[in-house]
C-alpha positions in Angstrom: 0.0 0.0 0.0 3.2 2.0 0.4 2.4 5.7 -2.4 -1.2 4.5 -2.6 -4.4 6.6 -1.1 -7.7 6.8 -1.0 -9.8 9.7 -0.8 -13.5 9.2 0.7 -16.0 11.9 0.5 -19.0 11.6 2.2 -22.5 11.6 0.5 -22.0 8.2 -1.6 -22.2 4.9 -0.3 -18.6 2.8 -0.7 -19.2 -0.7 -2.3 -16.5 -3.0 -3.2 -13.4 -5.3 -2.8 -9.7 -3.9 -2.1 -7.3 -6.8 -2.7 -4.5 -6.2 0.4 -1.8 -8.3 0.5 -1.5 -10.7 3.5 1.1 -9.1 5.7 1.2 -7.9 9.4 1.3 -4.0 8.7 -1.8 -4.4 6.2 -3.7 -6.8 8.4 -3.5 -4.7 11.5 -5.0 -2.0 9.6 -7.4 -3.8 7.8 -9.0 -5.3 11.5 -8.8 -1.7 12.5 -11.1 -0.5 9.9 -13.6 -3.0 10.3 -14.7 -1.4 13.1 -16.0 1.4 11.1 -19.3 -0.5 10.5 -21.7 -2.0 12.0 -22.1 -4.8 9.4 -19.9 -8.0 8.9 -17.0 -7.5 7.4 -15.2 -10.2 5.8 -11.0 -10.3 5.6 -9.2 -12.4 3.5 -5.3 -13.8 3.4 -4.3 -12.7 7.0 -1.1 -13.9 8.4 -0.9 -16.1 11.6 0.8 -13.5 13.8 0.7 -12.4 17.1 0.1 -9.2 16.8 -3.1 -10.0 15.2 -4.2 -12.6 17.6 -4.1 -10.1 20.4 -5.7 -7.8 18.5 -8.8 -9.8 18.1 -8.5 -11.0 21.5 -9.4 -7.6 22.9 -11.9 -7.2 20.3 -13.3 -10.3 21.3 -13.8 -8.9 24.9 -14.6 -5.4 23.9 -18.0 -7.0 21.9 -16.8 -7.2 18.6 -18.0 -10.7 17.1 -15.2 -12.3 15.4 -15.6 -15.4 13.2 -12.2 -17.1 12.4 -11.8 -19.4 9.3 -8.8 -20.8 8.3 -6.7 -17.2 7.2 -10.1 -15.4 7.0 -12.0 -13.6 9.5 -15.8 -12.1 9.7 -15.9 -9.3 12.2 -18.9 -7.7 13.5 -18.4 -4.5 15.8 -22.2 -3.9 16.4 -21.6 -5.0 19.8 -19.5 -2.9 21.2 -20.2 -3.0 24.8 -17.4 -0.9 26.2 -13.6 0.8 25.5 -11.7 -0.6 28.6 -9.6 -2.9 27.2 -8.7 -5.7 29.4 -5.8 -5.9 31.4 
């Protein structure tokens, strides 16, 4: 993703798939911005890392639903219940 951007302006609804390359900078972004909406989001190709697996960890125990298949995930932050993460 290094020299790329995108530009959202409000007012249109975003629809689409952004192929991201399965490695631990772009995964710990992409998990960031799925909890932007309140609908499942589906990520594809992410690398078995720790940094990732503590990431959904306190997801998990912050409310966001998270569905783990194979190198895929389905997250769901509808839940949100608070923003203490655990300790």
């Amino acid at each position: 993703m290094a020299g790329q951007r995108y530009i959202i302006e409000g007012g249109r609804r975003l629809e689409g798939t952004v192929r991201i390359s399965g490695n631990k900078n772009a995964a710990v972004h992409a998990v960031t911005a799925a909890l932007l909406t309140a609908e499942d989001c589906r990520l594809e190709n992410l690398p078995a890392i720790e940094d990732v697996r503590y990431m959904l960890d306190i997801l998990e125990a912050l409310g966001v639903r998270v569905e783990r298949r194979g190198s895929s995930l389905v997250l769901n932050a509808a839940q949100i219940h608070t923003f203490a993460a655990p300790s």
